[in-house]
Structures are given as C-alpha cells and as structure tokens.
Phi, psi and omega in degrees: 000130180261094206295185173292347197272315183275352169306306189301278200308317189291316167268330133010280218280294198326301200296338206282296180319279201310329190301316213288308209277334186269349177273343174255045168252353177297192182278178198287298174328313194266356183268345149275350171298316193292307187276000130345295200303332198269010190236151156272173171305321199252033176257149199230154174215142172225126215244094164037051191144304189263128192267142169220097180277145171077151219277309190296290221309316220263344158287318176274318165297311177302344195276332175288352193287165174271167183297140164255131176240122191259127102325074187302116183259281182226157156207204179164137182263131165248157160265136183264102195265160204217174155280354148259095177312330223266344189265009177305112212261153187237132198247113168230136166292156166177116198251160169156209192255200152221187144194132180240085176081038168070030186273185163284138171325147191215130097007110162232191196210138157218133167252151187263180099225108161279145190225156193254122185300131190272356178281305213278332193066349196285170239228170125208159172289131180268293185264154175199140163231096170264140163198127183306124165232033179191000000 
C-alpha cells in the first residue's frame, strides 16, 4: 500500500536526484565529488555497457566521462516495497538528451534505485544505469 510517508520519501528521493542531474552541466570534477558521496561499497553502476562495483571503481568511471550537457525530456520516481516496510527502495526513471564535450546529441535512459541503509535508514544509489540509445 502506497501510504503518504511513502509519497513523501519518494517525491524526496525525486527532488534530491533531479538537483543531482541538473548539476551535471557544472564542471565534471565537482559533480563527482557531490555523486560519489550518494554510492556504497556494494552499489554497482553501469555506463552504458560497462559495470562498476563499488565507491573507487564508480569514481574512476565518472571521473574519466567528459564534461556533460543533460536535456531532461521525461523522468519518474516509483516505491519498489520489500517485505521489510522500513527498507522501501525508490526506482527512478530519466529520458532526455545528452551532449558530452561538444558531441552531437545522444538520447539517453537512465535508471536508479535508491535503497535505504539498513544502519542509517539514509537512501544511496544501489543501482545505476545510463545507457545511450542513439
């Protein structure tokens, strides 16, 4: 059932992700320093193809991408419910363009899932996906 606590955490969850996405026309360097911070040990991201486990490995893939310009086309936050209410996890969508270092526009998907630290109770990216679809 999707109560108001979880609506709240979910449009929460939404706004903390869209600042983060919209932050990445700043330079390349300090928008990884700030989307590091949001990842675990055991969060995997995968950049169009390519997998990265872990806070160094998923550091060193951002850090090498070129400077970014995002076109937000569409996006949306869902609750993914566990069987533990207290663990409720957040599946977010995000479509638009790209442009990487004065390339030609590229399309892109990008999925989310934020999961709730089960010490901390705070969100991290569990999941990460980008993938190019042009």
């Amino acid at each position: 059932m999707f109560t108001p606590n979880h609506k709240k955490e979910s449009t929460e969850a939404e706004k903390v992700m869209m600042d983060l996405v919209f932050q990445s026309t700043q330079a390349a360097e300090s928008f990884v320093m700030v989307l590091i911070k949001f990842y675990q040990e055991n969060s995997v991201s995968i950049w169009n193809g390519t997998e990265c486990k872990g806070v160094a490995n998923i550091e060193k893939l951002l850090s090498e991408l070129p400077q970014t310009a995002h076109t937000i086309d569409t996006y949306d936050a869902q609750p993914i419910y566990s069987v533990d209410k207290k663990l409720t996890n957040i599946l977010i969508t995000v479509s638009g363009k790209v442009v990487y270092a004065g390339t030609a526009n590229h399309a892109f998907n990008q999925t989310l899932v934020l999961a709730k630290d089960p010490t901390t109770q705070n969100f991290y990216l569990a999941h990460d996906c980008v993938r190019l679809t042009s």
